[in-house]
C-alpha positions in Angstrom: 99.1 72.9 87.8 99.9 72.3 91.5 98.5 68.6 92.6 96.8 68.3 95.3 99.1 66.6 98.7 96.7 63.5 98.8 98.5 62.6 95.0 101.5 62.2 96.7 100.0 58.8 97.7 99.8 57.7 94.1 103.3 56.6 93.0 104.2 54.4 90.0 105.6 50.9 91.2 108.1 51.4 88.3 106.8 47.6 86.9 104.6 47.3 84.0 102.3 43.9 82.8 101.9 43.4 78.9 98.7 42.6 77.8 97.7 40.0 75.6 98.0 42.3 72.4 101.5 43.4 73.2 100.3 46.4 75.1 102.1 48.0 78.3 99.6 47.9 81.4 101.4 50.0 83.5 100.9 49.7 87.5 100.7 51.9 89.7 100.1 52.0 93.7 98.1 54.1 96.0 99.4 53.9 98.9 96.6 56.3 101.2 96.5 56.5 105.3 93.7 56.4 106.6 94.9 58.1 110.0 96.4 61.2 108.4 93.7 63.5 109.2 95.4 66.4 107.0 95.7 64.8 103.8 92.5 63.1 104.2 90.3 66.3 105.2 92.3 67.8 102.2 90.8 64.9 99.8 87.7 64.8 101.1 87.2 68.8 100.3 88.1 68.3 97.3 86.1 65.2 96.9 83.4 66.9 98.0 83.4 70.0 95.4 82.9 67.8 92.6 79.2 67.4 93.8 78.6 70.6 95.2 80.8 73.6 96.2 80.8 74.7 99.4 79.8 78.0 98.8 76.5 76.6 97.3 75.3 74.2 100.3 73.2 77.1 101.8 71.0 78.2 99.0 70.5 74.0 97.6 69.7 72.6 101.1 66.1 72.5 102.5 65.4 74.8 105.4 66.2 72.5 108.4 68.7 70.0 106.9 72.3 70.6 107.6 74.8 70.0 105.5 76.0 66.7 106.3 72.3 65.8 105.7 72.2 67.1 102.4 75.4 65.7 101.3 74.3 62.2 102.4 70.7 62.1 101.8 70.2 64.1 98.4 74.0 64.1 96.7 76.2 61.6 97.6 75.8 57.4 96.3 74.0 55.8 99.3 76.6 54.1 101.8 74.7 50.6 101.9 71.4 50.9 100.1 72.2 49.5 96.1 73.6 50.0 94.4 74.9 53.4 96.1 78.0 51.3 97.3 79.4 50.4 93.6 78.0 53.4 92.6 80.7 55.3 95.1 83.5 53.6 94.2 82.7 53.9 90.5 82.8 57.8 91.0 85.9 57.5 93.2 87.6 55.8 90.5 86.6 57.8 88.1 88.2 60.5 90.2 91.4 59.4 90.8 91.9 58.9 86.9 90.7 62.4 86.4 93.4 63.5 88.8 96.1 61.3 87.1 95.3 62.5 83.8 95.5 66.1 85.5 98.0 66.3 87.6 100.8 63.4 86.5 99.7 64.1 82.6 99.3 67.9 82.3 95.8 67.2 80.3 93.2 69.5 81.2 89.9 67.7 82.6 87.2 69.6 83.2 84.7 68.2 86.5 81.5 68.2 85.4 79.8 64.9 85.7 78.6 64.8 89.4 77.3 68.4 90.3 74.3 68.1 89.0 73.1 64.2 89.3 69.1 64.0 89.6 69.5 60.2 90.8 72.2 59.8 93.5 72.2 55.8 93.3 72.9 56.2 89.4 75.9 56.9 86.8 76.1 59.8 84.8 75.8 59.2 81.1 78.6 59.6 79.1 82.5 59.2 78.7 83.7 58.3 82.3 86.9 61.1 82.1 87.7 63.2 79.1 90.9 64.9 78.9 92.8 67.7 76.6 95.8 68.8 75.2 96.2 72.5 73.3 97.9 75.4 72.9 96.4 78.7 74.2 95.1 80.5 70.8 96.2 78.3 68.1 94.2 75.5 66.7 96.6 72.7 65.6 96.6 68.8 63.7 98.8 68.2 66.9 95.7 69.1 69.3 94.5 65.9 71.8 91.7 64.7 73.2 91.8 61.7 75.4 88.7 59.8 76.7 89.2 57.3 79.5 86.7 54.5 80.4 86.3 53.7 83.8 86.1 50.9 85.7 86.1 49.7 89.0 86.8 46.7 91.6 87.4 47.9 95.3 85.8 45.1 97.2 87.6 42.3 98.0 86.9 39.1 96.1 87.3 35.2 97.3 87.7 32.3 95.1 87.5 32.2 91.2 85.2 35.8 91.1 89.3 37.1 91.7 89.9 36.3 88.6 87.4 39.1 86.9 89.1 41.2 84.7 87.7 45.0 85.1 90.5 46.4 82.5 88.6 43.8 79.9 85.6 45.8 81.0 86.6 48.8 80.8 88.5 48.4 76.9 85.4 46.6 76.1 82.8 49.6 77.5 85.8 52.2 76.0 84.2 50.9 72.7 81.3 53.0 73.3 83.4 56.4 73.5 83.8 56.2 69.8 79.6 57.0 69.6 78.9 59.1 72.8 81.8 61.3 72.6 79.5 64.1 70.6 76.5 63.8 73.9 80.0 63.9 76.5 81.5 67.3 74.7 77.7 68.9 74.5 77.1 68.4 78.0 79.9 69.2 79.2 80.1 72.6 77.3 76.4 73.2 78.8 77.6 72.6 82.2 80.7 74.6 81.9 78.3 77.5 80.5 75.7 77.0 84.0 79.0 77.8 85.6 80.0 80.8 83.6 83.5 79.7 82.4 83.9 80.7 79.1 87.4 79.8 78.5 86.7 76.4 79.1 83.8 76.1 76.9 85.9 77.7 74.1 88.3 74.7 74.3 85.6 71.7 74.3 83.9 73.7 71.5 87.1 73.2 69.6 87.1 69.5 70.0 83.7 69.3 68.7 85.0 70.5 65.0 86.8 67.4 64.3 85.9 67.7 60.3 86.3 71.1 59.9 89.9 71.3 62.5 91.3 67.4 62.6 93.1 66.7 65.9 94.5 63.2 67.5 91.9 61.0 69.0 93.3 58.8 71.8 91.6 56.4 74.1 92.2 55.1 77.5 90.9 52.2 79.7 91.8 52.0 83.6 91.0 49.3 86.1 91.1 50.4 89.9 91.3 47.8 92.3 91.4 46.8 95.8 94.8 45.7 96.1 93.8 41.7 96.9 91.5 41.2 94.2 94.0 42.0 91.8 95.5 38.9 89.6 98.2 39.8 87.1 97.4 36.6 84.7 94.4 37.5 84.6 95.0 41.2 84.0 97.6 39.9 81.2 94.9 38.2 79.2 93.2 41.6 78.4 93.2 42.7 74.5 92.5 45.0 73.1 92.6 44.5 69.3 88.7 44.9 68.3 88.8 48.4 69.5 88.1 50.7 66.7 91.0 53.0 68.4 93.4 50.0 69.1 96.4 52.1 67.6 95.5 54.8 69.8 94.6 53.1 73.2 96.5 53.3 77.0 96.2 50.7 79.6 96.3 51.4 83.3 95.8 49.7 86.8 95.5 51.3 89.7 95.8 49.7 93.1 95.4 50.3 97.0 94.5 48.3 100.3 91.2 48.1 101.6 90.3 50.6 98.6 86.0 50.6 99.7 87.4 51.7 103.5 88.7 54.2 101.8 85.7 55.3 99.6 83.8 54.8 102.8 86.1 57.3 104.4 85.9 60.0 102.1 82.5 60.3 101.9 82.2 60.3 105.4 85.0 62.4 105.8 83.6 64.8 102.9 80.0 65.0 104.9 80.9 65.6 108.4 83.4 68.0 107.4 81.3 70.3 105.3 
């Protein structure tokens, strides 16, 4: 898997916080330029394809509307009108992890959860980034499936709201995975099926015989910030001990400046350019 030349702005600092239950919370930076037209017209294309390829803008558009319109108006989370704005950088998060998970940890994540939103200013149901682990053709014990929850701070904050704690959020909401995963691995084998690849659908379909074909069940929980609303005491006081997967849970944080400019940009950038 070749990652994309906007990853190149994510690099591990190479420093990790412990949380309050022992665990590693690694850090990690991303360290984007806003005035590198390339590698942001590269990010923004592929931003863009995860809620609607370019090759179907012509036949989803109304007569009249270009494409920038369409994008804007009927796909994308609303630039100012709420909650489009934490909606955005909810999906953008959820993004980035996916490529992590992709590109620095060889899983295979399959894009499904945007394409086909009804409600532009809403979430999609369902585990935020699911990712897997198999051998081509064989069926193993040693098969993984990794579900990451989501979660996301990338306005700046002033005084005492600093100290929120959106990795306790997202281990607390990663809680829920344990009960939605069967809905998450349904509709994303539908999806996968509307887009005709069966190869994909065949591995899902084997992470949804858990009795009959046991694999390893791990869980993940990620906090994307803006990089001055992050506070590592605070971040150090998360736990995660009541999760029902607290043998088999990651910690993350994931950091950049002036994160919303950047959301901002791509979807923009992702608009204009289509």
């Amino acid at each position: 898997m070749t990652a994309p030349s906007y990853l190149q702005w994510l690099t591990d600092s190479g420093t990790a916080l412990t949380s309050a239950c022992g665990k590693p919370i690694p850090v990690w930076v991303l360290g984007h330029d806003l005035a590198d037209a390339k590698m942001m017209s590269e990010w923004a294309r592929q931003f863009r394809s995860h809620y609607c390829s370019d090759g179907e803008l012509a036949f989803l558009k109304p007569s009249g509307m270009s494409n920038a319109e369409y994008l804007r108006n009927l796909k994308f989370p609303h630039q100012t009108e709420k909650p489009g704005p934490s909606i955005r950088a909810g999906d953008f998060a959820e993004l980035l992890v996916a490529d992590y998970l992709e590109y620095v940890r060889e899983y295979l994540v399959y894009r499904t959860r945007y394409d086909r939103k009804t409600i532009t200013n809403e979430s999609t149901k369902g585990s935020d980034v699911i990712g897997f682990k198999k051998k081509p053709n064989l069926i193993s014990d040693q098969d993984e499936l990794l579900i990451f929850e989501v979660k996301a701070k990338a306005s700046p904050t002033k005084g005492k709201s600093k100290k929120v704690n959106v990795l306790q959020t997202a281990i607390d909401h990663s809680v829920k995975d344990e009960f939605r995963l069967a809905e998450s691995l349904n509709a994303m084998r539908q999806r996968l099926y509307d887009k005709g690849d069966h190869a994909s659908m065949a591995v899902v379909g084997r992470f949804q015989q858990e009795s009959d074909n046991p694999y390893k069940r791990r869980y993940g929980a990620a906090a994307v910030y803006t990089s001055s609303s992050v506070d590592a005491a605070t971040l150090a006081l998360s736990d995660s001990s009541s999760h029902p997967g607290k043998d088999a849970i990651e910690l993350i944080v994931i950091h950049g400046s002036l994160l919303m400019k950047l959301v901002h940009a791509l979807y923009e950038r992702a608009a204009d350019e289509a």
